[in-house]
DOLUM-949443 format. One record per atom (N, C-alpha, C): residue in one letter; x, y, z; atom name. Coordinates in Angstrom, 1 decimal. Layout:
{rest->a, xx->X, yy->Y, zz->Z, atom->CA};
...
This chain:
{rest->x, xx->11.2, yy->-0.8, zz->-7.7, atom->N};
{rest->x, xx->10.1, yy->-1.6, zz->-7.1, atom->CA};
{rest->x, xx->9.7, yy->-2.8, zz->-8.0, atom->C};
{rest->x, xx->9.2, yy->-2.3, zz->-9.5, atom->N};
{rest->x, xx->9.2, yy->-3.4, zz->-10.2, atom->CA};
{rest->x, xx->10.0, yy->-4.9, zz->-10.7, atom->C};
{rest->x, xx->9.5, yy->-5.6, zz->-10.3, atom->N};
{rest->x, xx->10.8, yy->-7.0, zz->-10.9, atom->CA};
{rest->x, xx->10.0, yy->-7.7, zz->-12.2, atom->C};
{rest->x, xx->11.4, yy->-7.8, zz->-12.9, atom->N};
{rest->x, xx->10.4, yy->-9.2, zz->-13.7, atom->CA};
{rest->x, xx->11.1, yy->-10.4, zz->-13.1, atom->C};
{rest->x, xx->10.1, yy->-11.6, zz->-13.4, atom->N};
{rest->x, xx->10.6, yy->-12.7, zz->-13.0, atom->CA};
{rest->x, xx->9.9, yy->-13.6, zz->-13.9, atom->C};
{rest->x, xx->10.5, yy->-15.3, zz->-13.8, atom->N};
{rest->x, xx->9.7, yy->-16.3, zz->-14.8, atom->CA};
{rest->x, xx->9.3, yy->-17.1, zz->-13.9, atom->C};
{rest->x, xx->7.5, yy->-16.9, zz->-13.9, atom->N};
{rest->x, xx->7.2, yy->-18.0, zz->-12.4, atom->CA};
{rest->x, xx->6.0, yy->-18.9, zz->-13.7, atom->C};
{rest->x, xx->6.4, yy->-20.2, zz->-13.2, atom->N};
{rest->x, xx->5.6, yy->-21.4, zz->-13.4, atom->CA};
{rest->x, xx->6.0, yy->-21.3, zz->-15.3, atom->C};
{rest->x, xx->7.2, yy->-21.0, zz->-15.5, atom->N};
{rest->x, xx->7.4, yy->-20.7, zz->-16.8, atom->CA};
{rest->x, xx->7.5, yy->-19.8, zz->-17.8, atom->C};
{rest->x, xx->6.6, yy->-18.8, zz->-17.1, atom->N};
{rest->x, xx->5.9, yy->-17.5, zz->-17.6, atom->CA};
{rest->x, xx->6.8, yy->-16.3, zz->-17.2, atom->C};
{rest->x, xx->7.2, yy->-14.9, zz->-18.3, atom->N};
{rest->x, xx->7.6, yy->-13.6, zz->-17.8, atom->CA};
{rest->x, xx->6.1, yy->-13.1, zz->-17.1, atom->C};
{rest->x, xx->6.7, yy->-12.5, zz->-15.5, atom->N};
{rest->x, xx->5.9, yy->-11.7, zz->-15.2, atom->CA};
{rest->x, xx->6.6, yy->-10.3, zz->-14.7, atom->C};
{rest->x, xx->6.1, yy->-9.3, zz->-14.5, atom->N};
{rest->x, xx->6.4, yy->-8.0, zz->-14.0, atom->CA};
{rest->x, xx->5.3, yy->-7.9, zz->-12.9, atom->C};
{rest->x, xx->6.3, yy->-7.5, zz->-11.8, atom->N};
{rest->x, xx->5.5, yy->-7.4, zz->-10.7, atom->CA};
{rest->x, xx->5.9, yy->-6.5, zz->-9.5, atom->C};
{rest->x, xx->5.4, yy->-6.0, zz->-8.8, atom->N};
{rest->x, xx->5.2, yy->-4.7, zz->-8.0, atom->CA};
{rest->x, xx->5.2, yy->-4.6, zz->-7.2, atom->C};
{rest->x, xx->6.0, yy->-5.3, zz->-5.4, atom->N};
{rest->x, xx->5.4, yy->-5.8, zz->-4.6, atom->CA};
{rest->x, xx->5.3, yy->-4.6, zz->-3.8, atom->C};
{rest->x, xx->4.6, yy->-4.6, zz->-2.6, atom->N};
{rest->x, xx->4.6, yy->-3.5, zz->-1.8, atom->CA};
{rest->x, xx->4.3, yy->-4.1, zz->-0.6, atom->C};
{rest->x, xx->5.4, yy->-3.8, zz->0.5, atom->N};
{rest->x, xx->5.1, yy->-4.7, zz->1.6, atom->CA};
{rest->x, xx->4.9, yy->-3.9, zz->3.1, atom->C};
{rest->x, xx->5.0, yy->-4.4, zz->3.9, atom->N};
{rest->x, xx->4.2, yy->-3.4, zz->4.9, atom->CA};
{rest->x, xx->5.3, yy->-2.4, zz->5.9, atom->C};
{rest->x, xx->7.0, yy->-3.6, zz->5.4, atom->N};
{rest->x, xx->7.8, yy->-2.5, zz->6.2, atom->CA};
{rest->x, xx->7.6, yy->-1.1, zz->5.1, atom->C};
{rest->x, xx->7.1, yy->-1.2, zz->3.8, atom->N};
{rest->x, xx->6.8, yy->-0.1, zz->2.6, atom->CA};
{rest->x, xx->5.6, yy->1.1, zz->3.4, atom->C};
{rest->x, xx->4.8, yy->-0.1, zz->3.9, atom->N};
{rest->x, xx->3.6, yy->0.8, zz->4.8, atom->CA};
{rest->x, xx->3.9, yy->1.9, zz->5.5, atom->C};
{rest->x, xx->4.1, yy->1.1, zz->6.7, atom->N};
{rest->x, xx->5.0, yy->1.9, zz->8.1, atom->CA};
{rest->x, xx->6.2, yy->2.8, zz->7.8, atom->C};
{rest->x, xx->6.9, yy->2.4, zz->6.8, atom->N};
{rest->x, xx->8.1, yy->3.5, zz->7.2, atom->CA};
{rest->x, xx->7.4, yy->4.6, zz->6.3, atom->C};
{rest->x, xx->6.2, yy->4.6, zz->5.2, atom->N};
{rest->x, xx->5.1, yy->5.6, zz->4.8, atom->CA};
{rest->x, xx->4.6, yy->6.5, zz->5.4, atom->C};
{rest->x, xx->4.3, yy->5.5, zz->6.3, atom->N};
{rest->x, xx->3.4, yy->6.4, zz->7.4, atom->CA};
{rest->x, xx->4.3, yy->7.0, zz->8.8, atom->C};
{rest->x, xx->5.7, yy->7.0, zz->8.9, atom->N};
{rest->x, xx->6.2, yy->7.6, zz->9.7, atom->CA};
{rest->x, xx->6.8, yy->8.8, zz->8.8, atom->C};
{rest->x, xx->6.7, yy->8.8, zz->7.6, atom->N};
{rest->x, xx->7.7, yy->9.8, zz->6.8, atom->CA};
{rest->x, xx->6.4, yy->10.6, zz->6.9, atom->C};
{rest->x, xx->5.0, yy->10.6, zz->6.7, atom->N};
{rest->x, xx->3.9, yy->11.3, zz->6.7, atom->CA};
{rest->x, xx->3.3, yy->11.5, zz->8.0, atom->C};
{rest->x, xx->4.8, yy->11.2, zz->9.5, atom->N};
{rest->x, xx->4.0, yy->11.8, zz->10.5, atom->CA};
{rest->x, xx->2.6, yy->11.2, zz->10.5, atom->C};
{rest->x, xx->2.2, yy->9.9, zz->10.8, atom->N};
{rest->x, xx->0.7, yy->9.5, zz->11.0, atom->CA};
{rest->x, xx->1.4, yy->8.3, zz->11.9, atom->C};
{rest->x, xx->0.4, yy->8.1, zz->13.0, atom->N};
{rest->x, xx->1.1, yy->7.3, zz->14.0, atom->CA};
{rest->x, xx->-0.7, yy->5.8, zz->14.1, atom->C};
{rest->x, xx->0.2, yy->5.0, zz->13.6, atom->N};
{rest->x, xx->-1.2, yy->3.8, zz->13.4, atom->CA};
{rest->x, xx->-0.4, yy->2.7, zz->13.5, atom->C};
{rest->x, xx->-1.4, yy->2.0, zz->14.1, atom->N};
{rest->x, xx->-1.8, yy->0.5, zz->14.8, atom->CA};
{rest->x, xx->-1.1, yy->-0.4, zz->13.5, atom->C};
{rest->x, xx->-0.4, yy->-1.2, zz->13.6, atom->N};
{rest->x, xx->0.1, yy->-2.8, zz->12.8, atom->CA};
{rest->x, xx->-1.4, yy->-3.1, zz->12.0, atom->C};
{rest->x, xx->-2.2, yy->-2.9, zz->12.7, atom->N};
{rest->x, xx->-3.5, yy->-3.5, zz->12.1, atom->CA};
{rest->x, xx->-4.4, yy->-2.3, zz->11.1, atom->C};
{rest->x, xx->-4.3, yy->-1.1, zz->11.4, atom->N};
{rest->x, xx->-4.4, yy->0.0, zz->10.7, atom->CA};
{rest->x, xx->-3.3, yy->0.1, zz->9.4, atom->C};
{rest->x, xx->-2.4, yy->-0.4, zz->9.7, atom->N};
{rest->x, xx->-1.4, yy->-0.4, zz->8.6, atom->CA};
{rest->x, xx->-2.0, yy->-1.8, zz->7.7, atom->C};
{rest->x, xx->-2.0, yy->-2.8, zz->7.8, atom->N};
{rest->x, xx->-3.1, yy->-4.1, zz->7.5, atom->CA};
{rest->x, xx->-4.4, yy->-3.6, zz->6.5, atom->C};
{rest->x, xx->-4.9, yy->-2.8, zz->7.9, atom->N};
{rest->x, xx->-6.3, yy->-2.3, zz->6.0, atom->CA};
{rest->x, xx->-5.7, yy->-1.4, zz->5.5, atom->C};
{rest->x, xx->-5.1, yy->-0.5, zz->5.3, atom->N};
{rest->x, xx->-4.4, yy->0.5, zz->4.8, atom->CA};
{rest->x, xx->-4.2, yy->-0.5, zz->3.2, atom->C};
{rest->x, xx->-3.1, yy->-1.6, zz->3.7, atom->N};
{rest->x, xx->-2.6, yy->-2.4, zz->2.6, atom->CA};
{rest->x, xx->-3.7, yy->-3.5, zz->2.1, atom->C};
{rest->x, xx->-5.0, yy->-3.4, zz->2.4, atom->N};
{rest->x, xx->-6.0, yy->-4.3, zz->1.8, atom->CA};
{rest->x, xx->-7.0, yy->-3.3, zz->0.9, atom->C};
{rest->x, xx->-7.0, yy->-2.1, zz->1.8, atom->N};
{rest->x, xx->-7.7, yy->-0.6, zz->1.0, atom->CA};
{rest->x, xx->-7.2, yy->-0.7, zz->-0.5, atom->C};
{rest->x, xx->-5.5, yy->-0.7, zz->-0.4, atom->N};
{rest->x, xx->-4.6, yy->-0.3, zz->-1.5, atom->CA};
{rest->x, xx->-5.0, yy->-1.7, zz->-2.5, atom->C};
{rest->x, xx->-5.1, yy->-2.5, zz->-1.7, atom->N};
{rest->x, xx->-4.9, yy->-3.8, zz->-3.2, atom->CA};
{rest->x, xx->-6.7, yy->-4.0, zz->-3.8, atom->C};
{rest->x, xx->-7.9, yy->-3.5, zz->-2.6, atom->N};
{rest->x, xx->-8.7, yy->-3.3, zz->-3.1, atom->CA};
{rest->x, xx->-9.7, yy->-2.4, zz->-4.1, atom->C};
{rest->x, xx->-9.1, yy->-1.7, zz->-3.9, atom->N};
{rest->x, xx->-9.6, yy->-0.3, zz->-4.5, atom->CA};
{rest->x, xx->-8.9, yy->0.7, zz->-5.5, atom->C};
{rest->x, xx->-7.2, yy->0.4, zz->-5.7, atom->N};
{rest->x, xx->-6.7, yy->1.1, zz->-6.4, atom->CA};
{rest->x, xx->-7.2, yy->1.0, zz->-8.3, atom->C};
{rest->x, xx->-6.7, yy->2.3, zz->-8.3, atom->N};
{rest->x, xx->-7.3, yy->2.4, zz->-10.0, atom->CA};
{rest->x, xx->-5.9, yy->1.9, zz->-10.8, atom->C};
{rest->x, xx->-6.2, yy->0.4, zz->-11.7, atom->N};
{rest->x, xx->-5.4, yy->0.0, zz->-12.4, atom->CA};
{rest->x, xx->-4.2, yy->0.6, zz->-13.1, atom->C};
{rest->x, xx->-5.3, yy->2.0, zz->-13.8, atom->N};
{rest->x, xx->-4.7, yy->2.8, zz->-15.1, atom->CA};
{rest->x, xx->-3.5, yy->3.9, zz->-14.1, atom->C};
{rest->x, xx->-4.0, yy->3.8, zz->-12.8, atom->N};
{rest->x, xx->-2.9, yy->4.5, zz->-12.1, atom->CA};
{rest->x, xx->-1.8, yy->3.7, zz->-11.1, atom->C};
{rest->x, xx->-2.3, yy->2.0, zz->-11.0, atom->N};
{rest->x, xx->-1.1, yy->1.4, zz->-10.3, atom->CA};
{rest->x, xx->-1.5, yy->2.0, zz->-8.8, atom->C};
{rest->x, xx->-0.1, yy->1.3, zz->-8.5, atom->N};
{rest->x, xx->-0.2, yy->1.0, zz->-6.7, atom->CA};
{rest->x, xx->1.4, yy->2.4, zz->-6.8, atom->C};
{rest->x, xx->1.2, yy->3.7, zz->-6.1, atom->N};
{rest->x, xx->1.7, yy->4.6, zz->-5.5, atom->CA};
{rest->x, xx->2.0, yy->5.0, zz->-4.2, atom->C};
{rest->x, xx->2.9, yy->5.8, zz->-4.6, atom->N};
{rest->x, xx->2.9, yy->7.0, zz->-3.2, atom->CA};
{rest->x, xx->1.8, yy->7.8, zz->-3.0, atom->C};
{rest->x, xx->1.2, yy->8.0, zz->-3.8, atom->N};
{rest->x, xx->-0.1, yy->8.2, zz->-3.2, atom->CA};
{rest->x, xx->-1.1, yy->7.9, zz->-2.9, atom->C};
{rest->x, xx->-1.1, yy->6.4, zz->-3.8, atom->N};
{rest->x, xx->-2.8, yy->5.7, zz->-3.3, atom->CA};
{rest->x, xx->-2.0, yy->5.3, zz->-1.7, atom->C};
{rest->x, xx->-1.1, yy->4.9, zz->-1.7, atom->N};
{rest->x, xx->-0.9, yy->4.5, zz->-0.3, atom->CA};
{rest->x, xx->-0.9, yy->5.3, zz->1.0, atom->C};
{rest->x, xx->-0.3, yy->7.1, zz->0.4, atom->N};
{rest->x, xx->-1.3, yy->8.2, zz->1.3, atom->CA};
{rest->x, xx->-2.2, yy->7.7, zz->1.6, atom->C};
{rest->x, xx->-3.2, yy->8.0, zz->0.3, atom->N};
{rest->x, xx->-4.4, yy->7.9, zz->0.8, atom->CA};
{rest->x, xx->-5.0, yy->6.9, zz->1.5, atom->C};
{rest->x, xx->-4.6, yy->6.0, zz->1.5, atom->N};
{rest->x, xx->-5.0, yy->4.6, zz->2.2, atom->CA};
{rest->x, xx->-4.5, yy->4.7, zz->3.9, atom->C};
{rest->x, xx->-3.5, yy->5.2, zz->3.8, atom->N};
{rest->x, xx->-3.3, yy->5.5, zz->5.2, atom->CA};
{rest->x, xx->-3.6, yy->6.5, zz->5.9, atom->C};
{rest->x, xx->-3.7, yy->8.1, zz->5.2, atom->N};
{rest->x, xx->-4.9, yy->8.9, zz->6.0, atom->CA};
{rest->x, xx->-5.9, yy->8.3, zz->5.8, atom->C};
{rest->x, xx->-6.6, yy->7.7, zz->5.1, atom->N};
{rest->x, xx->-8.3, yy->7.4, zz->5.6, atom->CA};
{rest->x, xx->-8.2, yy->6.6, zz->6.4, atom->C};
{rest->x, xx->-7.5, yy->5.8, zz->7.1, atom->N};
{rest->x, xx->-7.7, yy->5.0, zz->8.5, atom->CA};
{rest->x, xx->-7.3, yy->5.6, zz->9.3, atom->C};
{rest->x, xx->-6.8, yy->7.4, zz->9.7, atom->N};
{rest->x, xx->-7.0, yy->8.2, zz->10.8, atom->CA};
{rest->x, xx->-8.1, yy->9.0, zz->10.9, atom->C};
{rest->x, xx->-8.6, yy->8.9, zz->9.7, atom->N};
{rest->x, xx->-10.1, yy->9.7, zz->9.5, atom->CA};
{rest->x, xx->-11.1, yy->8.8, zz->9.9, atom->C};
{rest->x, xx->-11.2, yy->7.3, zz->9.3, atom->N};
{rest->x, xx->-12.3, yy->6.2, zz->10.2, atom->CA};
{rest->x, xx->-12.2, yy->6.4, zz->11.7, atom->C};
{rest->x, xx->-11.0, yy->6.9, zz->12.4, atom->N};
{rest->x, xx->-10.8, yy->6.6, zz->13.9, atom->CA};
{rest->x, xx->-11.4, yy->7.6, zz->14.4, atom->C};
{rest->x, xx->-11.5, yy->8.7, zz->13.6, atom->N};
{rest->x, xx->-12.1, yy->10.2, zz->14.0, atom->CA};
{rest->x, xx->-13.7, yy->10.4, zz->14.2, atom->C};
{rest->x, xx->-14.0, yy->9.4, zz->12.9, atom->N};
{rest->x, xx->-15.6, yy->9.4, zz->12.7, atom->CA};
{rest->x, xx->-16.1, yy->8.1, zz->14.0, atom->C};
């Protein structure tokens, strides 16, 4: 997942995670959600994840069951 690259001159290392990453997530975890539930799912993840632990397989669980749990409540 990681790439390095040299942007604007600079080494950077970087992480992308994109939303076909979302969905095919959330179909391997059996959770059946809206394009747009997948959307905050991946704004949950870029907002809230813990640095010292990075962007995962799991924060991304969790990002995507908690928007079958908002639908519940």
């Amino acid at each position: 997942m990681a790439k390095f690259i040299i942007e604007d001159g600079r080494p950077v290392v970087r992480s992308d995670w994109d939303i076909d990453d979302f969905e095919t997530r959330a179909i391997d975890i059996e959770l059946s959600l809206t394009r747009d539930q997948i959307i905050r799912a991946m704004k949950e993840v870029a907002d809230c994840h813990d640095c010292e632990n990075g962007i995962n397989w799991y924060t991304i669980d969790y990002a995507l069951e908690n928007q079958v749990e908002k639908e519940i409540k």
